[in-house]
TORFIZA-91160 format. One record per residue (C-alpha): residue in one letter; residue number from 1; x, y, z; chain. Coordinates in Angstrom, 2 decimals. Layout:
<a, NUM, <X, Y, Z>, A>
...
% end
This chain:
<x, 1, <0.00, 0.00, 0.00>, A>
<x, 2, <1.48, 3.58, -0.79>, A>
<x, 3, <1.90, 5.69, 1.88>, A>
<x, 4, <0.78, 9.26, -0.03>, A>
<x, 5, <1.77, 13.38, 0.73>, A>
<x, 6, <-0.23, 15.63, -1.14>, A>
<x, 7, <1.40, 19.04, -0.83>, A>
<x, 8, <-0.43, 22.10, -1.92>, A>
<x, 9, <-3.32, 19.46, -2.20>, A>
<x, 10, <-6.33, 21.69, -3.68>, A>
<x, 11, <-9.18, 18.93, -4.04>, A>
<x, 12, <-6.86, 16.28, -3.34>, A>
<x, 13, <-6.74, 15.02, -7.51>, A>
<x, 14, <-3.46, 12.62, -6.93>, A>
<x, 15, <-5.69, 10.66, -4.69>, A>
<x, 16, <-8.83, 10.76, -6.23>, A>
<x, 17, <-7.31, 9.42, -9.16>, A>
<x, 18, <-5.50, 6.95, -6.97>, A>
<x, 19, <-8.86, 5.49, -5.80>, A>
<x, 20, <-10.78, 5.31, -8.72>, A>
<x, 21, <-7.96, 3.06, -10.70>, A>
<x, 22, <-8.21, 1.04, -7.01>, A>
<x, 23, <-4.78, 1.38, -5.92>, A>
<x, 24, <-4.66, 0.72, -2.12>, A>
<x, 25, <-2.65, 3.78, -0.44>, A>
<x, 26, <-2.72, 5.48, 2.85>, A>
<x, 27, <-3.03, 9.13, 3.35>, A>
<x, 28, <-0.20, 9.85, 5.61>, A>
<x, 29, <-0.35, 13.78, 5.39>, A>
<x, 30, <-2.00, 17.28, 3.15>, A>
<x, 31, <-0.43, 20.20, 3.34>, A>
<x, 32, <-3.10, 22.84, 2.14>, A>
<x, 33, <-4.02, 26.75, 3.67>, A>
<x, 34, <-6.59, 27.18, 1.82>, A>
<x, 35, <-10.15, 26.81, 3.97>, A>
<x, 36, <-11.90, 26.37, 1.08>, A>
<x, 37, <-9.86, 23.73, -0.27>, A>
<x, 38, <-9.45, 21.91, 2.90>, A>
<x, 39, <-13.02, 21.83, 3.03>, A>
<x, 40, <-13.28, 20.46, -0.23>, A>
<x, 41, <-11.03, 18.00, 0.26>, A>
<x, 42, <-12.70, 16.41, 3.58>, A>
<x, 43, <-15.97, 16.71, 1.30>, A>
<x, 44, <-14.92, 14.86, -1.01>, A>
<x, 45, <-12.51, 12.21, 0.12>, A>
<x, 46, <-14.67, 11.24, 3.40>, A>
<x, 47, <-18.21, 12.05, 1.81>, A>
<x, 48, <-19.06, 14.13, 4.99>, A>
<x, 49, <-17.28, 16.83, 7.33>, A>
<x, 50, <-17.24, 14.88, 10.45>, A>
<x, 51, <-17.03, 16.99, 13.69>, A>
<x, 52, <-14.30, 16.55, 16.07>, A>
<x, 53, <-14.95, 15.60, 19.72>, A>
<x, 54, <-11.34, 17.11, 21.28>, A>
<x, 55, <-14.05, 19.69, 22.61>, A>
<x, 56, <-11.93, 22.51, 22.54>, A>
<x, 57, <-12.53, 26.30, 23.05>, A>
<x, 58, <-12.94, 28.36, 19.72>, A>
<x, 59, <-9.61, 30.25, 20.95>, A>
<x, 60, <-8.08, 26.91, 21.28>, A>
<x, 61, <-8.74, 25.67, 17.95>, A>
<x, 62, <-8.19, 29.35, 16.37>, A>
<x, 63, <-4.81, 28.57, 17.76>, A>
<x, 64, <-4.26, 25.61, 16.50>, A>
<x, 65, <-4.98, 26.93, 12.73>, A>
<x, 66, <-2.75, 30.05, 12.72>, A>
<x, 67, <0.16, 27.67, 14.45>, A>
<x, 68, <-0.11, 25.76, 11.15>, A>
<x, 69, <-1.04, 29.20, 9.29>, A>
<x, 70, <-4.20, 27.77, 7.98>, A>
<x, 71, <-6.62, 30.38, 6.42>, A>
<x, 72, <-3.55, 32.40, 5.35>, A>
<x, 73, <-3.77, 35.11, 2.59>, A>
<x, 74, <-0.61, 35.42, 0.87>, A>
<x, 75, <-1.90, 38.71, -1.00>, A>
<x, 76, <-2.46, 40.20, 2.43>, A>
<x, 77, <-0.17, 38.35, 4.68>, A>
<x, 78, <-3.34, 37.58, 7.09>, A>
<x, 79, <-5.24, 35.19, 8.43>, A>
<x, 80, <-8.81, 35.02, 7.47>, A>
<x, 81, <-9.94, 32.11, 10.18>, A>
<x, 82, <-13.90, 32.47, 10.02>, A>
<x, 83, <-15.45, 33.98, 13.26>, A>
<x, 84, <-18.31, 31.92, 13.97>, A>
<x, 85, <-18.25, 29.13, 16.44>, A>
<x, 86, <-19.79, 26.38, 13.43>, A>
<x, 87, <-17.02, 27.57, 10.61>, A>
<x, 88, <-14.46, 27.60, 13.11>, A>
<x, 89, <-15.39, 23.77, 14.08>, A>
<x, 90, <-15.89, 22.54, 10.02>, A>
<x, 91, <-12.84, 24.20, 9.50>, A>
<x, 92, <-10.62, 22.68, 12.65>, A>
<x, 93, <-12.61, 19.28, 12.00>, A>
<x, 94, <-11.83, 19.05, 8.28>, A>
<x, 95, <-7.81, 19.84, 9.04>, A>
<x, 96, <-8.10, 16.60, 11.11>, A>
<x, 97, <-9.85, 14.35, 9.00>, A>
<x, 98, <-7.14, 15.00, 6.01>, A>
<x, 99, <-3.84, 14.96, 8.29>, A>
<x, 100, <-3.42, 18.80, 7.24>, A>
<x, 101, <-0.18, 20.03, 8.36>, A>
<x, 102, <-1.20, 23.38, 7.08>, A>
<x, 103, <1.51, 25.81, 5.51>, A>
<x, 104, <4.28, 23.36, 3.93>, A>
<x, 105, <6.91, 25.74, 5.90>, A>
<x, 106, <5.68, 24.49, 9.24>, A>
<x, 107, <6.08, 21.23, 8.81>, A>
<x, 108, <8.84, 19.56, 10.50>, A>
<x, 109, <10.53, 16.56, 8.61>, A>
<x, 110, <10.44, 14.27, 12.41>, A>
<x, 111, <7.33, 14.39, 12.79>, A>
<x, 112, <6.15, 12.69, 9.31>, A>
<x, 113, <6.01, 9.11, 8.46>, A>
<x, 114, <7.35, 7.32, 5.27>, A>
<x, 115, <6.33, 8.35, 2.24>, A>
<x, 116, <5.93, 6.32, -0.89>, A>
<x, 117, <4.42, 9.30, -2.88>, A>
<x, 118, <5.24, 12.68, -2.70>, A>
<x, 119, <2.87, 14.81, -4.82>, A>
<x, 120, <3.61, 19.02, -5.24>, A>
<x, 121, <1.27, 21.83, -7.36>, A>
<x, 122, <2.78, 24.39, -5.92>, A>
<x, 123, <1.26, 28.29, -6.77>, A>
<x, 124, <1.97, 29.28, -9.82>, A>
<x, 125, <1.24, 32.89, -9.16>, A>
<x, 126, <4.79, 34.20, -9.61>, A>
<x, 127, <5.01, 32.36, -12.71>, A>
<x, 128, <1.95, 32.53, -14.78>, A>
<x, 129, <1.63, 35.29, -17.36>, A>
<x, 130, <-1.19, 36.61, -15.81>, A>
<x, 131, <0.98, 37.17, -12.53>, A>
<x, 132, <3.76, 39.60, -12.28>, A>
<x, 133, <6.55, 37.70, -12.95>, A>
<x, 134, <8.38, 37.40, -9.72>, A>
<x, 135, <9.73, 33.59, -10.05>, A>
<x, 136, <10.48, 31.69, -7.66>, A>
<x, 137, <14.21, 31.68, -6.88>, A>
<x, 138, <15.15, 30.10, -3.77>, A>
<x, 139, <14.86, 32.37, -0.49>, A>
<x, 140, <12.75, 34.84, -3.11>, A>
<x, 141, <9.75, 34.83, -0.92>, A>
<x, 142, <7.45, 34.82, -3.46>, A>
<x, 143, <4.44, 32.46, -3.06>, A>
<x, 144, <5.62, 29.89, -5.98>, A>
<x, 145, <9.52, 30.04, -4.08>, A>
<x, 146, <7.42, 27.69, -1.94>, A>
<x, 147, <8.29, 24.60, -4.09>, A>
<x, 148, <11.57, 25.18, -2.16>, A>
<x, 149, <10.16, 23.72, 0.65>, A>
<x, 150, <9.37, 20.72, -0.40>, A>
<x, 151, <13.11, 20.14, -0.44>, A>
<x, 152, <13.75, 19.32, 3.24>, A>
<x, 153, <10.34, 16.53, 3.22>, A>
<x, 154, <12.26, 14.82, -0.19>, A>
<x, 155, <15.90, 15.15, 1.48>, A>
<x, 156, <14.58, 13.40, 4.88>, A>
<x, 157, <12.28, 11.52, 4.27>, A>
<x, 158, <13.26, 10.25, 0.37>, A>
<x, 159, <10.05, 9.29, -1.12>, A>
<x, 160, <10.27, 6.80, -4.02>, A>
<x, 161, <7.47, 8.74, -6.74>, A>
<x, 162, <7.43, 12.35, -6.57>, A>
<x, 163, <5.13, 14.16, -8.83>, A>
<x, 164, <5.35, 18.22, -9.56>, A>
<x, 165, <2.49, 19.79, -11.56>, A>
<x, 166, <2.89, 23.52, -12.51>, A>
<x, 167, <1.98, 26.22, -15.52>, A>
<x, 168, <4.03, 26.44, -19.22>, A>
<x, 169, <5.66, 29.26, -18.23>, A>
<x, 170, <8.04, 27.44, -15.86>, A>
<x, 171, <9.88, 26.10, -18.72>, A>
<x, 172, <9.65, 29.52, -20.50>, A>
<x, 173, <13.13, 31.54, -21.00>, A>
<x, 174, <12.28, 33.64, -18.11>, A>
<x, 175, <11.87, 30.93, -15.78>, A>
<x, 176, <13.82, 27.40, -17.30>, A>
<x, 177, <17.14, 28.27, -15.11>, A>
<x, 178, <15.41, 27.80, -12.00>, A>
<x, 179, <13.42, 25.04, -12.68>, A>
<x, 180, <16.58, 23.05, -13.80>, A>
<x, 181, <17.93, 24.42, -10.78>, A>
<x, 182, <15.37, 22.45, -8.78>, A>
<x, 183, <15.69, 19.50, -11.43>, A>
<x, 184, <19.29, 19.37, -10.13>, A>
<x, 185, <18.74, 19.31, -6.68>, A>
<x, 186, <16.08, 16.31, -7.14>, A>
<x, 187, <19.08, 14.54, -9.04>, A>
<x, 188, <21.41, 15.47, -5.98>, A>
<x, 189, <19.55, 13.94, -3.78>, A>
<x, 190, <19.40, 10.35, -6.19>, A>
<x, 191, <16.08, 11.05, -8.46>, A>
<x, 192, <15.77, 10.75, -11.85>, A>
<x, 193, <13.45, 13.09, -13.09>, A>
<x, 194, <10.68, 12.86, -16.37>, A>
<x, 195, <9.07, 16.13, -17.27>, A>
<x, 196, <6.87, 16.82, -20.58>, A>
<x, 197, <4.45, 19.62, -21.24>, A>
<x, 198, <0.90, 17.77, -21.32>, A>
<x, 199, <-1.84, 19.43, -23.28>, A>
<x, 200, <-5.12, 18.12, -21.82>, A>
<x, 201, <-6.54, 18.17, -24.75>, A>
<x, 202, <-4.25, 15.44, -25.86>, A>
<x, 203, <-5.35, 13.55, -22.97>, A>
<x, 204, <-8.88, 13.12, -23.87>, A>
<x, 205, <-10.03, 16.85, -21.97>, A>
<x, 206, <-11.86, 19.00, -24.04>, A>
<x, 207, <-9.71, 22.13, -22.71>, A>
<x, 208, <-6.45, 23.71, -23.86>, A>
<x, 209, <-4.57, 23.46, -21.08>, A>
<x, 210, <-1.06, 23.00, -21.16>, A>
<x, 211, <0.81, 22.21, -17.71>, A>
<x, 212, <4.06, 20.93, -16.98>, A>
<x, 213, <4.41, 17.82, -15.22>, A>
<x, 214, <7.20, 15.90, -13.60>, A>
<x, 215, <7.59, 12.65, -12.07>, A>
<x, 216, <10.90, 11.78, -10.36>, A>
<x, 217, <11.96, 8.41, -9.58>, A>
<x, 218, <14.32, 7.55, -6.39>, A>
<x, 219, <17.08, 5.37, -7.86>, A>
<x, 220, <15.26, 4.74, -11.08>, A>
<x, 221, <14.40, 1.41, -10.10>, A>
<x, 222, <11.69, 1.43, -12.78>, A>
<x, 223, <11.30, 1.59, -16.69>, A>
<x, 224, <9.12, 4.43, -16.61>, A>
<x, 225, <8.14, 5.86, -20.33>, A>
<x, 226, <6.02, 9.37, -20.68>, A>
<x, 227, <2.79, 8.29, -21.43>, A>
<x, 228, <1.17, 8.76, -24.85>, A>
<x, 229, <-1.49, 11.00, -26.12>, A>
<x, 230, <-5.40, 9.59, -26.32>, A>
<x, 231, <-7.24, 10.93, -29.62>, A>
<x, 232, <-9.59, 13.54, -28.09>, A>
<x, 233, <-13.26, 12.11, -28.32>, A>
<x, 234, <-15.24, 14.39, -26.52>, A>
<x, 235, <-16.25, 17.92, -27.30>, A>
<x, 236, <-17.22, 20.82, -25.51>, A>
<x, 237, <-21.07, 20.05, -26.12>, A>
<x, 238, <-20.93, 16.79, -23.93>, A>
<x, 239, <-19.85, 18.66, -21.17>, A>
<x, 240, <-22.35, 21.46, -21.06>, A>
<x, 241, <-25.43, 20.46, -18.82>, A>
<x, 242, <-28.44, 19.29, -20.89>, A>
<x, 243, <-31.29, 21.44, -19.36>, A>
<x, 244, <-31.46, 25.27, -19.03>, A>
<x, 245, <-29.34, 26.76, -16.76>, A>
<x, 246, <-30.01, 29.54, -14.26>, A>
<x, 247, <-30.84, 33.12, -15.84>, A>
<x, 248, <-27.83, 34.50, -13.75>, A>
<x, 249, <-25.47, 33.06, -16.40>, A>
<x, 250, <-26.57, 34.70, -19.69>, A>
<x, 251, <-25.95, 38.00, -20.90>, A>
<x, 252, <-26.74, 40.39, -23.41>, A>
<x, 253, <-23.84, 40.93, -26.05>, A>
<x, 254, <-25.12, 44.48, -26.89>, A>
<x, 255, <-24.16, 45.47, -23.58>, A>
<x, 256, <-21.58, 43.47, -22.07>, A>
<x, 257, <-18.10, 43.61, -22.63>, A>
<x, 258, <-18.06, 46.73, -24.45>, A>
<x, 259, <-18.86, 44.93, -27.97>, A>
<x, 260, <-16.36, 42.12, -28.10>, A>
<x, 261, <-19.51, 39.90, -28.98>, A>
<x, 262, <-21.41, 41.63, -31.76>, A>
<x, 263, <-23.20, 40.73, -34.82>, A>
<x, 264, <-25.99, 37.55, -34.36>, A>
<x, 265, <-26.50, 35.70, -36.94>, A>
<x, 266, <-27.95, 32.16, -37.84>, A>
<x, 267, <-26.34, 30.24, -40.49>, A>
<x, 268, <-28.23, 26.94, -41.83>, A>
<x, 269, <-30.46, 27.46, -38.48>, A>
<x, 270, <-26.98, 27.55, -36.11>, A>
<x, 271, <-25.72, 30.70, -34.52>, A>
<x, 272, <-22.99, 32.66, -35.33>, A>
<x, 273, <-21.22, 36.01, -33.28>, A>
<x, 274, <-18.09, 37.97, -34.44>, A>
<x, 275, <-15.67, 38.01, -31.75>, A>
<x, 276, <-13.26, 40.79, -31.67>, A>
<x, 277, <-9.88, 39.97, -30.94>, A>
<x, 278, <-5.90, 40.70, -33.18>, A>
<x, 279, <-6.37, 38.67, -35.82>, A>
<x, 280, <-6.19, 40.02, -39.37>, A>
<x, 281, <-9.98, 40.19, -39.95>, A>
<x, 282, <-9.97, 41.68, -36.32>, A>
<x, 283, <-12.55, 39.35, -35.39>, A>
<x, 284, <-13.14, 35.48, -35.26>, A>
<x, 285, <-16.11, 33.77, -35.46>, A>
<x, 286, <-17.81, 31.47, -32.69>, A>
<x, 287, <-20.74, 29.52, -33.03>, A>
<x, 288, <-22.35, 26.47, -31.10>, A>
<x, 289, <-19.90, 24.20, -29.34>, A>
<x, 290, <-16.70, 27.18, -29.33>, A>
<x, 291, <-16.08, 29.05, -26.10>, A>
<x, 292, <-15.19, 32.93, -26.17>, A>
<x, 293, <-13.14, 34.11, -23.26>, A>
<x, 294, <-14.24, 37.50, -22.60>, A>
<x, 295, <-11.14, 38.09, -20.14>, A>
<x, 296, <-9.45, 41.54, -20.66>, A>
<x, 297, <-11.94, 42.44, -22.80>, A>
<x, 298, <-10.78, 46.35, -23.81>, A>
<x, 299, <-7.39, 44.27, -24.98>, A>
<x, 300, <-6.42, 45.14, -28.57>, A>
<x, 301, <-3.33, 42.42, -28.79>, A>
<x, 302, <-5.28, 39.56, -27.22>, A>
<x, 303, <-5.67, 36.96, -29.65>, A>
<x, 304, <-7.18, 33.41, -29.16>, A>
<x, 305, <-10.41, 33.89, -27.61>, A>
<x, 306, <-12.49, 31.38, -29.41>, A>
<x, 307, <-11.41, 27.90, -28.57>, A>
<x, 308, <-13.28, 25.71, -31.66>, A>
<x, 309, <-14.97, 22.63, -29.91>, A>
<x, 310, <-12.97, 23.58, -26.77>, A>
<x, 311, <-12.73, 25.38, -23.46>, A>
<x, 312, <-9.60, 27.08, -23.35>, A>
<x, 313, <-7.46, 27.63, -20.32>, A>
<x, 314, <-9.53, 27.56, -16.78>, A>
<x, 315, <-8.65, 29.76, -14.33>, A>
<x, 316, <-9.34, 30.85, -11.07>, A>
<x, 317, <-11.99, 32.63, -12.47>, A>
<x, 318, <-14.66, 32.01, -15.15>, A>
<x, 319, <-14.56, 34.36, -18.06>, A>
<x, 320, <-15.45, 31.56, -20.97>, A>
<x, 321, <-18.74, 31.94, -22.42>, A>
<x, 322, <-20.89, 29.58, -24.76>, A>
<x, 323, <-23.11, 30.19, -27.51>, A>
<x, 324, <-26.43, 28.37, -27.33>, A>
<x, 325, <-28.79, 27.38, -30.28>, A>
<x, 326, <-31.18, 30.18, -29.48>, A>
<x, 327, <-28.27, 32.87, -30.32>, A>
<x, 328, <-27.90, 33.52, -26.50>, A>
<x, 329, <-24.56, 33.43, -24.65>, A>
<x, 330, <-23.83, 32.41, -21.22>, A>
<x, 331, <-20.99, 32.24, -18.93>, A>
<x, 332, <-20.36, 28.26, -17.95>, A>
<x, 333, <-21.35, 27.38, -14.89>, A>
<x, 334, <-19.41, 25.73, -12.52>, A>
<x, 335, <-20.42, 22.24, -12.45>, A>
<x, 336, <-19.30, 22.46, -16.41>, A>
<x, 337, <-15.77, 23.86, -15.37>, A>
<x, 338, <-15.37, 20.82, -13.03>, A>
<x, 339, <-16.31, 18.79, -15.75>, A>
<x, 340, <-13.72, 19.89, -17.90>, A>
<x, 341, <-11.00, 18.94, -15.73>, A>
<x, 342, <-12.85, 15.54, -16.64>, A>
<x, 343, <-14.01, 15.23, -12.75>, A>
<x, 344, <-17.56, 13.33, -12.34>, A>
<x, 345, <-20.36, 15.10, -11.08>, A>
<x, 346, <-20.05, 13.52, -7.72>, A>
<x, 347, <-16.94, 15.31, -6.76>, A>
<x, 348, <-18.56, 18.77, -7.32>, A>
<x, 349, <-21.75, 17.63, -5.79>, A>
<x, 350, <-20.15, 16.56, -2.53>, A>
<x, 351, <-18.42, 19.78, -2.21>, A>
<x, 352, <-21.56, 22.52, -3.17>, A>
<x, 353, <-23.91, 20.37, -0.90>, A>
<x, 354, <-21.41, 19.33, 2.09>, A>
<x, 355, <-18.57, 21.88, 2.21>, A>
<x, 356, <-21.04, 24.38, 0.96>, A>
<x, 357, <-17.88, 26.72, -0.30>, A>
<x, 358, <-19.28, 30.25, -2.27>, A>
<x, 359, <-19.82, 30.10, -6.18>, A>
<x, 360, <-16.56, 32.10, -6.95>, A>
<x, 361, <-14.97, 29.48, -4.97>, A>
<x, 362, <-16.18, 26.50, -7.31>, A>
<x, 363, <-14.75, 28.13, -10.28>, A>
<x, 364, <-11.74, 28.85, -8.15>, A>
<x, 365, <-10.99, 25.10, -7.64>, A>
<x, 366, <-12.23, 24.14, -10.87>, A>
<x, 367, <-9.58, 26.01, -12.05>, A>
<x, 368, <-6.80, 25.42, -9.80>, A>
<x, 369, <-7.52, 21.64, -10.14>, A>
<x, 370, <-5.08, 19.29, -12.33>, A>
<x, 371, <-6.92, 17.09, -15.22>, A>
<x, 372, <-7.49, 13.80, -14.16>, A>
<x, 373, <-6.90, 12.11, -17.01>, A>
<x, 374, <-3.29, 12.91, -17.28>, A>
<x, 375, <-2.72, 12.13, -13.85>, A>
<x, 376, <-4.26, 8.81, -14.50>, A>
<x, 377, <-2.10, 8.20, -17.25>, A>
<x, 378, <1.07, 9.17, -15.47>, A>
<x, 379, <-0.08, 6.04, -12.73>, A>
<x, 380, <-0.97, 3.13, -15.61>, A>
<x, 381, <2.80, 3.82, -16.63>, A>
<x, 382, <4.35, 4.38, -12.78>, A>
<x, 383, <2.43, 1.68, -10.91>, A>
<x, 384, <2.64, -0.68, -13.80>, A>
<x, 385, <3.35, -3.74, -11.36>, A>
<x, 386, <0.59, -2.68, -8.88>, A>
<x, 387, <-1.72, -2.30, -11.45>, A>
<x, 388, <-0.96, -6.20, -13.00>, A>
<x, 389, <-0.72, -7.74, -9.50>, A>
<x, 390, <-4.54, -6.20, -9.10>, A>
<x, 391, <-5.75, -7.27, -12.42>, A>
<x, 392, <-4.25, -10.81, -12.05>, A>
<x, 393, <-5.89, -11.18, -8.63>, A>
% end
């Protein structure tokens, strides 16, 4: 059975891939600030938020969440613990049904077990294009310098599989010399390290999103191989939900956005809009099953806003739109989102009915949240013998 660390752990997508292919592991640990997160993550991964009987004051257990800095804002540098006796408990409870250690640069080495599998999506924040370009140099102090670390749990504690999942840009020019500065100090410390940039859209995900991901191998005891692309199958359409969605979600293109959705039409009984973006016609046209990202929308250089039979890039927050047959456009909702990291419905159900985080939440960990598929791949090809010894059982 692996013995599993999921730092930065989000929604927890290492494991939940982990237990659908029904390899046995153990949690051992999370490391995750995040309340809404670590609420998702209990939701999800024990079906319920069970309440802890250690009975202790609010003050005590408000203690025991800023000693492991959970609820901390990086933007602000403060912690944003909830105030009311019930959030306080969910909160404290759900830390101690998923092992949270909280901030990953609390955590001392002695006190963890062994670990088998080490996984890391660190923030990309200081490395993203849409962030400000800060990187994350070692003893920077920038949020994504946090990958650093992770360095004392691998040097102590010497997991055999670690996995790192971060944005393109960390293999970019600005960026590639400290990344294989981190490469190197896995290889120091005896890994052998496999990185690739995955497309999830090569991966059977109808989204273009390109991430980087790396699996490093203590000793390199195994013959592990990249895995290969699936042909993409599914399209945008069989992700969007079937009936009509709430009203909230539409808009009206001859207001919104300041025009970058104009001109209706219907072609052959199908829907059409122009949408404006630096291309040499200076607009490119979206009809049913394309997405238009309406982010930055006063941009005159942004280019690729229409994703053809595609979502492009989640993020944190939703700014991709549909076309529906009617000639309407809506925003996706966030159910859809999770469904284009190719997460079933029960994962997003568990969280909006149990953790019961707000809407811009959702779309935050929709799009924060690694496609499964890849990950899944990444396994059939890393716990090849696991996988036979089950099958042959």
């Amino acid at each position: 059975m692996l013995n599993v660390f999921e730092g930065f752990s989000g929604i927890g997508v290492f494991t939940i891939a982990l237990e659908e292919m029904g390899i046995e592991y153990n949690l051992i640990g999370t490391s995750e600030v995040d309340k809404y997160a670590i609420l998702s993550y209990d939701a999800i991964h024990n079906k319920s938020i069970k309440l802890s009987n250690d009975n202790l004051s609010d003050n005590q257990m408000i203690s025991y969440l800023k000693k492991i800095n959970v609820g901390y804002n990086f933007s602000t540098g403060k912690s944003e613990i909830p105030k009311q006796h019930d959030e306080i408990l969910r909160l404290y409870s759900s830390c101690k049904n998923i092992r949270n250690y909280g901030d990953i640069r609390k955590i001392n080495t002695n006190n963890l077990p062994d670990i088998d599998l080490f996984t890391y999506s660190f923030p990309c924040k200081n490395i993203t294009n849409e962030g400000q370009q800060l990187g994350f140099e070692k003893d920077s102090g920038t949020q994504s310098s946090l990958v650093w670390n992770c360095e004392p749990i691998i040097k102590y504690k010497r997991p055999k599989f670690l996995i790192m999942e971060n944005v393109k840009n960390i293999i970019s020019k600005t960026h590639i010399s400290i990344f294989n500065e981190w490469c190197t100090t896995l290889s120091a410390y005896g890994y052998k390290n496999y990185w690739k940039l995955f497309n999830a859209k090569k991966y059977g995900i109808p989204q273009n999103r390109e991430r980087v991901l790396m699996i490093s191998i203590l000793n390199d005891s195994i013959d592990f191989k990249i895995p290969n692309e699936i042909p993409l199958q599914l399209s945008l359409i069989d992700v969007l939900e079937k009936n009509k969605v709430d009203s909230k979600y539409y808009i009206d293109i001859n207001e919104a956005f300041n025009g970058l959705i104009s001109n209706l039409r219907f072609n052959n009984g199908y829907p059409v809009v122009d949408v404006r973006e630096a291309t040499k016609k200076g607009y490119t046209e979206a009809t049913i099953g394309d997405t238009i990202n309406v982010a930055h929308y006063n941009s005159k250089t942004r280019r690729g806003r229409v994703g053809h039979s595609v979502a492009q890039t989640l993020t944190t927050t939703c700014y991709q739109h549909v076309l529906e047959l009617d000639g309407s456009v809506r925003r996706l909702t966030p159910k859809e989102c999770w469904r284009l990291q190719l997460l079933d419905d029960k994962y997003f159900d568990l969280v909006n009915e149990i953790a019961k985080i707000p809407e811009t939440k959702l779309y935050e960990r929709a799009g924060r949240t690694i496609p499964i598929t890849i990950v899944k791949e990444i396994y059939k090809n890393l716990f090849r013998s696991i996988l036979d010894e089950k099958n042959h059982r």
